[in-house]
C-alpha positions in Angstrom: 0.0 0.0 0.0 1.8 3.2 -1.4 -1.3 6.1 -1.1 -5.0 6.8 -0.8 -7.2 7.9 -2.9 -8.5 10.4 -0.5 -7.1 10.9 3.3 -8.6 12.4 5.9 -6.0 13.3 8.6 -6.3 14.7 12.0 -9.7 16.3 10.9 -11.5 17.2 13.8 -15.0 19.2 12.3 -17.4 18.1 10.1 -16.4 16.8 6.8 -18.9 14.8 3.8 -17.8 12.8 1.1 -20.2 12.3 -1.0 -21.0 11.2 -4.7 -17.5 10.7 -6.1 -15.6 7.5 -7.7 -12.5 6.1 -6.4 -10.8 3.5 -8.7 -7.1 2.5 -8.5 -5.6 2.3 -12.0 -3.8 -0.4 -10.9 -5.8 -3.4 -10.1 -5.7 -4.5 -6.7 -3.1 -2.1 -5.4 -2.7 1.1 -3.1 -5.9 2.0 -0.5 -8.7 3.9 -1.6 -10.3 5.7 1.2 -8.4 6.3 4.5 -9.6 8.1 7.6 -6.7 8.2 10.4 -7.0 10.1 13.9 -10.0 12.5 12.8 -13.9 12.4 13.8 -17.2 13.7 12.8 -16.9 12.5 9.1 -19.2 11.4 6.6 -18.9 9.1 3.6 -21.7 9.0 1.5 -23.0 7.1 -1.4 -19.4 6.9 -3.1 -18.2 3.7 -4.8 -14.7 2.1 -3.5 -13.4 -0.5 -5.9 -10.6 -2.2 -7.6 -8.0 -1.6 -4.5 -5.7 -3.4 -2.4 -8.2 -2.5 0.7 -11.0 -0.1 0.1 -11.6 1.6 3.7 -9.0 1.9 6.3 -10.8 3.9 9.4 -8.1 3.9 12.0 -7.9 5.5 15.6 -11.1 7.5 14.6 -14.6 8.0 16.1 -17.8 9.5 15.3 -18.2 8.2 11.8 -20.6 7.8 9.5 -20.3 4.9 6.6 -23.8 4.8 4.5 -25.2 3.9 0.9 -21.8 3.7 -0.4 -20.8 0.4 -3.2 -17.3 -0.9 -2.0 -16.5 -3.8 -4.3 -13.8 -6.0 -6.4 -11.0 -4.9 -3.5 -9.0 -7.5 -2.2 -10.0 -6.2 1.3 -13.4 -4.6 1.8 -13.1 -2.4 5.0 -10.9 -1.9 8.2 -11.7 -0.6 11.5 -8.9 -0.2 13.6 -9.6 1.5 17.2 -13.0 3.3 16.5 -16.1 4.5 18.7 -18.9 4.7 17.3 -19.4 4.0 14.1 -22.2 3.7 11.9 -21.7 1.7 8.8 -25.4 1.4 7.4 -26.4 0.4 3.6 -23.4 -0.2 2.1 -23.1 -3.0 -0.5 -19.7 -4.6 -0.1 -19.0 -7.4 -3.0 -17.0 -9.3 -4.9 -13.8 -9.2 -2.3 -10.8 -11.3 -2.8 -10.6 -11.9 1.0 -12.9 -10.6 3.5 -15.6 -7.5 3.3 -15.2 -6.0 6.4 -13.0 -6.2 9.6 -13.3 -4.8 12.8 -10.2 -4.7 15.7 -11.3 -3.5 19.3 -14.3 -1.3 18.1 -16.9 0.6 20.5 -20.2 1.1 20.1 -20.0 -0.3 16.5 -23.3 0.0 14.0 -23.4 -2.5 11.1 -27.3 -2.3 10.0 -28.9 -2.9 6.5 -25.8 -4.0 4.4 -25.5 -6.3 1.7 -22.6 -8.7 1.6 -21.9 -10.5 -1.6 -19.8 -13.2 -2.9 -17.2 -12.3 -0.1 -16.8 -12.8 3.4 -17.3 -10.6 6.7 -14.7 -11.1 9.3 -15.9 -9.3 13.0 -13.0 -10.1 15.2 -11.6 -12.8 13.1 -9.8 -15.9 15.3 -6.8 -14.8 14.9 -4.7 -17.1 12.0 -3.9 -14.3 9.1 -5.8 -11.8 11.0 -5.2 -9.8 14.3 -7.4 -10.7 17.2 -10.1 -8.0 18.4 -9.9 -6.9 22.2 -12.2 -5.1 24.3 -15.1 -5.1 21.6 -18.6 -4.9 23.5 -22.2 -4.7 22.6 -21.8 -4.0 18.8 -25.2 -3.9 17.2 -25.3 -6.0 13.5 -29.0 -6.1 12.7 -30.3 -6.3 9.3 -28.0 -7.4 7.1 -27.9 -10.0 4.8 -24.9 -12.3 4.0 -24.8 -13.9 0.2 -22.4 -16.6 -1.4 -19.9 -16.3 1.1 -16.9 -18.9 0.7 -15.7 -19.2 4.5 -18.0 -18.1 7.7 -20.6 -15.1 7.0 -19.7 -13.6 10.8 -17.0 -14.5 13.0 -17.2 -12.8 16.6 -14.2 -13.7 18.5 -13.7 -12.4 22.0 -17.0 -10.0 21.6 -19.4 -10.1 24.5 -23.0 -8.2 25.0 -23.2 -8.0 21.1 -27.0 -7.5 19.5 -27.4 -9.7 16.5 -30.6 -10.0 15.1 -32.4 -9.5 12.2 -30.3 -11.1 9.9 -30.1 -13.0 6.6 -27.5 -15.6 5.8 -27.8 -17.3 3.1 -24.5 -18.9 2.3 -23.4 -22.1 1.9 -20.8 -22.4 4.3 -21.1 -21.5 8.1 -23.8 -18.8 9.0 -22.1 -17.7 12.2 -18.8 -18.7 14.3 -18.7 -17.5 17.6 -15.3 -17.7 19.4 -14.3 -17.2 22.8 -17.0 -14.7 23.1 -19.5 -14.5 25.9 -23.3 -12.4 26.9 -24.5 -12.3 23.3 -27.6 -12.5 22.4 -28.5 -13.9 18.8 -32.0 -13.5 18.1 -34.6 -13.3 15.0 -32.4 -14.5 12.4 -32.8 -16.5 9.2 -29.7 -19.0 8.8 -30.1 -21.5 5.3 -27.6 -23.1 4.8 -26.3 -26.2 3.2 -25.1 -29.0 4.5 -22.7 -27.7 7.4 -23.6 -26.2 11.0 -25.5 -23.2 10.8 -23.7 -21.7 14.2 -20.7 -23.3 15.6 -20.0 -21.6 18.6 -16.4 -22.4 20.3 -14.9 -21.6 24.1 -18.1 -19.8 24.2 -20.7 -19.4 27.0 -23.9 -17.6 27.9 -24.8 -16.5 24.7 -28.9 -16.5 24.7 -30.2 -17.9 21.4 -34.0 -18.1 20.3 -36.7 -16.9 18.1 -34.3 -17.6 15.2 -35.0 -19.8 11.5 -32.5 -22.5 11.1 -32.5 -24.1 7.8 -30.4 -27.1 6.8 -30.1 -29.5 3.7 -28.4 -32.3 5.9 -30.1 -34.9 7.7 -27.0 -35.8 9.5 -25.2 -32.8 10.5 -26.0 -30.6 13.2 -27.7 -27.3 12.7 -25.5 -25.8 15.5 -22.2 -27.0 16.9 -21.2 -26.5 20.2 -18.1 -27.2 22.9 -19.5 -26.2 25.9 -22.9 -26.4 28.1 -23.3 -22.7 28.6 -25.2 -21.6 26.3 -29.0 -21.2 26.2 -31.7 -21.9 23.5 -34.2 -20.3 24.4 -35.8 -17.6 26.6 -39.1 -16.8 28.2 -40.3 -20.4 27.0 -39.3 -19.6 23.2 -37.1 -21.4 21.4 -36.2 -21.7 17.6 -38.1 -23.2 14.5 -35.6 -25.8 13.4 -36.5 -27.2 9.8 -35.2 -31.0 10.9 -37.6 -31.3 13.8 -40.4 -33.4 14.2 -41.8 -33.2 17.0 -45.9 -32.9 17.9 -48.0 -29.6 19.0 -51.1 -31.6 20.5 -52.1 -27.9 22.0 -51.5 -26.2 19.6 -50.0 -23.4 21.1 -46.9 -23.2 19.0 -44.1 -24.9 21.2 -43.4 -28.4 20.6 -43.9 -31.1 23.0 -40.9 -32.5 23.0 -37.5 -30.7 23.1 -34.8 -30.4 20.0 -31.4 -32.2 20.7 -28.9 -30.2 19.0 -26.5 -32.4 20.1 -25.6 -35.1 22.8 -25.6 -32.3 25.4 -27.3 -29.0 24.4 -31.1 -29.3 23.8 -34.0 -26.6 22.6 -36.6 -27.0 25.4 -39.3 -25.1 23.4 -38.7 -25.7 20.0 -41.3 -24.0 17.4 -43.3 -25.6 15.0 -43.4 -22.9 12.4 -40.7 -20.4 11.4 -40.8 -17.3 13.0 -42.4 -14.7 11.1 -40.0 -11.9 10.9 -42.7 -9.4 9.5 -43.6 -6.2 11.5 -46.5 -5.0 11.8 -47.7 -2.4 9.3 -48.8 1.2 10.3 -50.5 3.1 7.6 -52.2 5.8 8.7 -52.2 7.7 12.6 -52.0 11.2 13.5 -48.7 13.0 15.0 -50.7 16.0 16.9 -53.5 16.2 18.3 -55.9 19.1 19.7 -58.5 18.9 23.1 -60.0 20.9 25.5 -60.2 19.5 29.1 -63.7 19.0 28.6 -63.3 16.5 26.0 -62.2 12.8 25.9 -59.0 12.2 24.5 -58.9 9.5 21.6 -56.3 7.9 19.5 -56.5 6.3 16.1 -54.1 4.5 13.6 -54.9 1.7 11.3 -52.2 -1.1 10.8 -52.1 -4.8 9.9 -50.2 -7.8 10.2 -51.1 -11.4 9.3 -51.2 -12.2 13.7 -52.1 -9.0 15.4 -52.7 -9.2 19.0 -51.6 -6.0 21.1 -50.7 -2.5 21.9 -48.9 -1.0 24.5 -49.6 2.7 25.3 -47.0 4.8 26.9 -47.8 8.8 28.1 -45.0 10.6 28.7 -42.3 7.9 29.0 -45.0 5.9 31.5 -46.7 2.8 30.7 -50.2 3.7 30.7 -52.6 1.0 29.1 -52.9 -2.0 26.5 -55.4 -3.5 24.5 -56.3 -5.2 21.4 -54.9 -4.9 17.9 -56.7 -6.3 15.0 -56.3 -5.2 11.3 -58.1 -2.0 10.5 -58.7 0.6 12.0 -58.5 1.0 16.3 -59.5 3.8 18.8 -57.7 4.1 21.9 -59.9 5.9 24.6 -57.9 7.9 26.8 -60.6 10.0 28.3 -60.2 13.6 29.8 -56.7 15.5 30.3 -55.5 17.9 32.7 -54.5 21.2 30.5 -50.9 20.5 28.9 -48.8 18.9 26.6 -48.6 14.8 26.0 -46.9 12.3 24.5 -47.9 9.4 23.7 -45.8 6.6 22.6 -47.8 3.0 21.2 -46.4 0.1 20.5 -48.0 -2.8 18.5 -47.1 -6.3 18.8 -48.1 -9.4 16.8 -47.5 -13.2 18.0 -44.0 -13.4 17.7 -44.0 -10.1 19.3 -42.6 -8.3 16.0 -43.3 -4.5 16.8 -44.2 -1.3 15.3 -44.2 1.9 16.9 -45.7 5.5 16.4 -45.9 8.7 18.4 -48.8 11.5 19.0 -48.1 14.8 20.5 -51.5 15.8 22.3 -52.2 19.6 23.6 -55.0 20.0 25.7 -56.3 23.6 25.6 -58.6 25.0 28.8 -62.3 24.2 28.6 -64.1 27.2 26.4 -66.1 29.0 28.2 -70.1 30.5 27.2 -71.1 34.4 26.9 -73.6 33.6 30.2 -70.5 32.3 32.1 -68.1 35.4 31.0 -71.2 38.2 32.2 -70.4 40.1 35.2 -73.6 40.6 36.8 -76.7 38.9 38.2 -81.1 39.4 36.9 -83.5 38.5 39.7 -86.9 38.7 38.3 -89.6 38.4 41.0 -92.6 39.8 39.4 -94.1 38.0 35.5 -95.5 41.2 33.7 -97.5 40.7 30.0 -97.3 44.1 28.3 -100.6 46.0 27.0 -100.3 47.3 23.5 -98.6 49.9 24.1 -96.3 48.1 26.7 -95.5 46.2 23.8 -94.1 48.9 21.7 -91.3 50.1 23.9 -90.7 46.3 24.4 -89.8 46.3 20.7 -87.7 49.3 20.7 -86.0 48.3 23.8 -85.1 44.9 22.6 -83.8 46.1 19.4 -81.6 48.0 21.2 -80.8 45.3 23.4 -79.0 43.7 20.7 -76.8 46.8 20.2 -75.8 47.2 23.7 -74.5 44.2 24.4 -73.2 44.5 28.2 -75.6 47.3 29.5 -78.4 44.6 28.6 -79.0 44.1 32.4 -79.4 48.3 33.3 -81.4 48.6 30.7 -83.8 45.4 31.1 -83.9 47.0 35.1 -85.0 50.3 33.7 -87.6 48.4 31.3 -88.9 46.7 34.2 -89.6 50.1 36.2 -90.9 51.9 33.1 -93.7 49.3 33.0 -94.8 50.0 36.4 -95.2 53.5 35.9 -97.0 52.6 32.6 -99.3 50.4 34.6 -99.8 52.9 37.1 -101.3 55.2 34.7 
């Protein structure tokens, strides 16, 4: 590696890359992107390809990696000492070795990328590649993994990581976890063919469940395992593992009889069907709403999903109610506010407890109030008068003026009431 492309040194304000082409005129040769001791930069929607190594990030935090086409490099992208990253929607393909490597990383993002026809290495084990240390809670989520030749995701000495929501597709090993501990692996698709889906080494308490495993092998394991630490399942959920064939006779989704994974490590609530990894669908709800105190509050969105079944109401941070979520259209009755500001957070669930959330600001205004109520004075009528004829003349004019007055009304209905006497008493 001679040069870069483009390097970003000891830049410590704001800087976006945006919409340009690196390519090396040299095939596989030199680096095309580097970002060394710098934060609070941006690389966006560029496309990286035909170098020795794409991206080096090194000793750098704050970064921001999205929509950019890294491909045909020999090495995808390096991390190398960073806090927090975000490396979202990239497509990284076609790479002679692996697609992206990560050494002791912090608070590490990698959502909604598309590996292709290469490998991801995350804290590889250590053989032509350097070992991560001190790499915690990384979130990969999202992400699908294509025609990879070696292991899709390796976590090696990686603890609290969130990994969920994935699609591996490959042929070889979905995930290898090594000497890594506290993760928890959860909603993820795994087909593969006929080798393990997970093989998880010197590893404990990792929590696995709600996940698809797919297999084309009747023999081989879907998961592979050296120790008895690990766990299957959590809050009586397991995983929907395509080889078993076990009975629901209640029909409640959990099969009778547990999985063996292996002579020692078992699935005690396996499911029947795959997991459906389907959210549900908001369509329609409002962001801000208007009330006076005098008023019952209501809320309404329309949603579906193919098993609906709750919603969770939050006001201001505080759990407030739940109910019932079918498709259509739903009212939430909150009744009458105190004058103020809300907001309400809802959360929908379905049966696999897939969610979907929405908020709605709500300002309650004071309660209007009528002309009666906002007069400043009090009629007592103790005496019912009907006019003569002429009694009913100056009622007319004096009621027409009425309407012109406004607020003398009540002095002037006092003097009617005296100029009728002294009619009468004529």
């Amino acid at each position: 590696m001679n040069f870069a492309s483009i390097e970003l040194k000891n830049v410590q304000r704001h800087v976006v890359v945006q919409n340009n082409l690196f390519s090396s005129s040299v095939d596989k040769a030199n680096l095309g992107v580097l970002i060394l001791d710098s934060s609070n930069i941006s690389l966006i929607q560029n496309e990286i390809k035909n170098y020795g190594r794409g991206l080096l990030v090194s000793n750098s935090k704050d970064i921001v990696v999205t929509s950019n086409l890294i491909t045909n490099n020999s090495y995808g992208c390096d991390l190398h000492t960073t806090e927090n990253i975000q490396f979202t929607n990239n497509t990284i393909a076609y790479s002679n070795s692996y697609s992206f490597i990560a050494y002791t990383s912090i608070k590490l993002r990698f959502q909604s990328n598309y590996i292709r026809y290469s490998n991801m290495y995350f804290d590889p084990m250590g053989n032509q590649y350097n070992t991560i240390t001190d790499s915690s809670a990384p979130i990969i989520s999202n992400n699908t993994f294509e025609n990879g030749t070696l292991s899709s995701l390796i976590l090696s000495q990686t603890s609290q990581a969130e990994i969920s929501w994935n699609k591996f597709y490959d042929e070889m090993e979905g995930l290898r976890v090594y000497n890594s501990d506290a993760n928890n692996i959860t909603r993820n698709r795994f087909s593969n063919g006929d080798i393990p889906n997970i093989v998880f080494s010197q590893s404990n308490n990792n929590i696995i469940f709600m996940n698809n495993f797919y297999t084309q092998s009747t023999t081989i394991n879907h998961i592979t395992v050296d120790t008895l630490g690990n766990l299957f399942y959590n809050n009586n959920k397991g995983n929907y593992w395509s080889r078993y064939t076990g009975n629901d006779t209640n029909n409640d989704g959990i099969g009778e009889t547990p999985f063996q994974i292996d002579s020692t490590n078992s699935d005690l609530y396996p499911l029947v069907d795959p997991v459906d990894f389907k959210k549900p669908n908001i369509t329609d709800y409002q962001t801000e709403l208007i009330f006076t105190s005098d008023e019952n509050v209501t809320l309404n969105f329309t949603a579906y999903d193919d098993n609906p079944t709750k919603y969770d109401v939050f006001q201001n941070g505080t759990f407030s109610m739940t109910g019932g979520f079918t498709n259509g259209t739903t009212q939430i009755d909150i009744g009458k506010l105190s004058i103020g500001t809300y907001l309400f957070s809802i959360t929908l669930f379905d049966k696999d407890d897939n969610s979907a959330s929405f908020s709605t600001k709500v300002t309650v205004n004071p309660e209007p109030t009528t002309e009666a109520e906002s007069s400043t004075g009090t009629l007592t009528t103790t005496e019912s008068i009907t006019p003569t004829t002429g009694e009913e003349e100056i009622l007319d004019f004096i009621s027409n003026n009425l309407l012109l007055v406004g607020g003398g009304a009540i002095v002037i209905v006092g003097s009617l009431f005296i100029l009728l006497k002294l009619l009468r008493r004529k």
